[in-house]
C-alpha positions as CSV (number, residue, x, y, z in Angstrom):
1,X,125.2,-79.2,34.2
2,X,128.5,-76.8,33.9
3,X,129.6,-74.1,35.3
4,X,132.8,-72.8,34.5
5,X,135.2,-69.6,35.5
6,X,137.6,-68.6,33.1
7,X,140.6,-67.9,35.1
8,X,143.2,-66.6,32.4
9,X,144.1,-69.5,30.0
10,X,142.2,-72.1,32.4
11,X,138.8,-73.3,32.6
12,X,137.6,-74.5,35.7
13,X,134.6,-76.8,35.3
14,X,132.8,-78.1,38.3
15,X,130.6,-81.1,37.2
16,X,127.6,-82.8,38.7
17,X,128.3,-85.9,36.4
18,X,132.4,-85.9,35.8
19,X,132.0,-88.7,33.2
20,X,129.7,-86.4,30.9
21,X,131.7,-83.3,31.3
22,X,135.1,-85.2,30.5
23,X,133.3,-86.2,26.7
24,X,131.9,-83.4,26.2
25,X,135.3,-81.4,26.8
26,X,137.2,-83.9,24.6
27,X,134.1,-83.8,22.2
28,X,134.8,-79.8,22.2
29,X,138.4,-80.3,21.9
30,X,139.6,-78.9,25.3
31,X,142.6,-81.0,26.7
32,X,140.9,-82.2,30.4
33,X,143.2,-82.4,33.3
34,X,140.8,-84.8,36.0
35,X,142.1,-84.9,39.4
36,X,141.5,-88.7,40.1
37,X,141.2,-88.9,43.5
38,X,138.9,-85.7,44.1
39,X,136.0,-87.3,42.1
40,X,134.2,-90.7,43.0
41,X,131.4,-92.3,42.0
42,X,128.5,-94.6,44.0
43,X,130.7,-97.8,43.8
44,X,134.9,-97.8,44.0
45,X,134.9,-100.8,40.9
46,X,132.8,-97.9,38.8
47,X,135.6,-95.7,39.7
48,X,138.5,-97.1,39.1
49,X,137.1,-98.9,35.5
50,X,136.0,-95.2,34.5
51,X,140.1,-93.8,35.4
52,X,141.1,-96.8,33.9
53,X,139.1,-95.6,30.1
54,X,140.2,-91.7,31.0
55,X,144.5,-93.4,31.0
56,X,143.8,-96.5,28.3
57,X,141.5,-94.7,25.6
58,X,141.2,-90.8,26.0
59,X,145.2,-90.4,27.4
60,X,145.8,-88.2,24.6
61,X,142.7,-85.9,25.9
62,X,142.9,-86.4,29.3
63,X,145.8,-86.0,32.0
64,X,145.3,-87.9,35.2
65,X,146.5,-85.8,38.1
66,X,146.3,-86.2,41.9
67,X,145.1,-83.0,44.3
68,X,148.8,-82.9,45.7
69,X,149.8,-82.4,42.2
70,X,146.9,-79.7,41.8
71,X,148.4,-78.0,45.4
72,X,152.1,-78.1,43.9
73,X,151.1,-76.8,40.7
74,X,149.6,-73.4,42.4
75,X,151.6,-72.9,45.3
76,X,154.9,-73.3,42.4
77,X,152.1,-70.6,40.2
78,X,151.9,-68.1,43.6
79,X,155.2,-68.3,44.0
80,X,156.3,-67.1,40.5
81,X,154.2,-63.7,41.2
């Protein structure tokens, strides 16, 4: 399930299963920025062995970012206006 808001030359896409939605965006051909530590999953190992594919195999598809990176990137975009 997807939902996404185009929000000039972003997509936002909110994800029940994060996993799914990253493949199918790389499978589309959308470069995927995943803010590591605002998803989880039911166990920490299954976490960190699903960031650690998304940075070893797909790291020309997907940038791993942190939300203080996210919070940086749109107060620097606000301030620009």
């Amino acid at each position: 399930m997807l939902l996404g808001e185009e929000i000039g030359a972003v997509t936002l896409i909110f994800a029940v299963c994060v996993v799914a939605a990253v493949f199918d965006a790389v499978d589309r051909g959308y470069d995927v920025v995943l803010v590591k530590d605002a998803v989880c999953s039911s166990a920490d190992e299954t976490h960190d062995a699903l960031i650690t594919v998304y940075a070893s195999r797909l790291s020309q598809q997907v940038t791993l970012v942190t939300s203080r990176d996210v919070i940086a990137a749109w107060q620097r975009s606000v301030l620009r206006k």
